[in-house]
N, C-alpha and C positions, 0 to 999 in steps of 0.2 A: 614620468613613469611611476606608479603606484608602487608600495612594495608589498609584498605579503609573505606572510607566515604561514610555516608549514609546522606540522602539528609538532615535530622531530626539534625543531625547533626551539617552541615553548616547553618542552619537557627540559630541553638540556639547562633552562634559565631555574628550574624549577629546584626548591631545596628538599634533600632530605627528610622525614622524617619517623620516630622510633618511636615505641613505647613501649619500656620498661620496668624495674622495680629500683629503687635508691637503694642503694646497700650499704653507703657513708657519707655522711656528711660531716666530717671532722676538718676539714679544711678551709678556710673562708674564701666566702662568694663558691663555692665550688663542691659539685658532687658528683659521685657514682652511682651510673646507672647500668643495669644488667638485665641485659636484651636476653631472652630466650627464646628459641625457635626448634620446632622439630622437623625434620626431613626424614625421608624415605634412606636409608643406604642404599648405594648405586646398584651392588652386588645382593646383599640381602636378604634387600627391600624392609627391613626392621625400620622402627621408628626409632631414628637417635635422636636425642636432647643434644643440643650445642646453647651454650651461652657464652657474649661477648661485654664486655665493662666498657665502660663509656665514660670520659669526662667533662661532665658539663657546666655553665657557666650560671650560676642563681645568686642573682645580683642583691633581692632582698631577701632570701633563707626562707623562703615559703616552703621548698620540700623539705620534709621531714625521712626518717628513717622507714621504711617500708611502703611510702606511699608510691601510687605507680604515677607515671609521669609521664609524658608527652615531650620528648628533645628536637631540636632543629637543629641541622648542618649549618654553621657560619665561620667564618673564616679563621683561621688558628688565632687565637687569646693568648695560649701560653706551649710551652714543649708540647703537652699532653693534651691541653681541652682545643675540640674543635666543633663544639655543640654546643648550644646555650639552651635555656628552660624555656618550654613554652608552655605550657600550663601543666597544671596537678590536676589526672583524670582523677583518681581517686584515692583517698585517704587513708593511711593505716588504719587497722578498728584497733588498736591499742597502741596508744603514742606512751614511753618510757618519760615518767616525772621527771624532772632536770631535780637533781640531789643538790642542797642547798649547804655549804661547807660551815661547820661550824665555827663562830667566834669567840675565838678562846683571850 
């Protein structure tokens, strides 16, 4: 007996996914990203802003501080990260010098 797949099916196998803005990257392997979306109010009908932070998992520190970024659903890494990086749609237009400490 053959099996087949129904469409309900392949979506449930289906991950996730977001794109964002990085709002920190002070942690290693590991950033914040902050989803924005706007809806209608139910009663309203105004347009609200809502935004949600996200922690995700960037193995070699490609994103940087304002770039937007594309995250995937994968399975919990740590307490808080349950998304890892999957690519940098686009790049901040001004990336912050890394300040170099003086030797004294």
């Amino acid at each position: 007996m053959a099996e087949t797949t129904t469409s309900t099916q392949q979506a449930a196998g289906r991950r996730k996914t977001l794109i964002g803005e990085v709002v920190s990257t002070k942690m290693a392997k590991t950033i914040v990203v902050e989803v924005r979306r706007q809806k209608a109010h139910p009663f309203y009908k105004r347009v609200v802003s809502r935004s949600k932070r996200f922690y995700a998992h960037d193995e070699q520190g490609t994103a940087h501080l304002g770039d937007f970024v594309k995250i995937e659903e994968t399975r919990p890494l740590s307490k808080l990260k349950r998304w890892q990086l999957k690519e940098v749609v686009q790049r901040a237009a001004l990336v912050a010098p890394v300040e170099e400490q003086p030797v004294v």
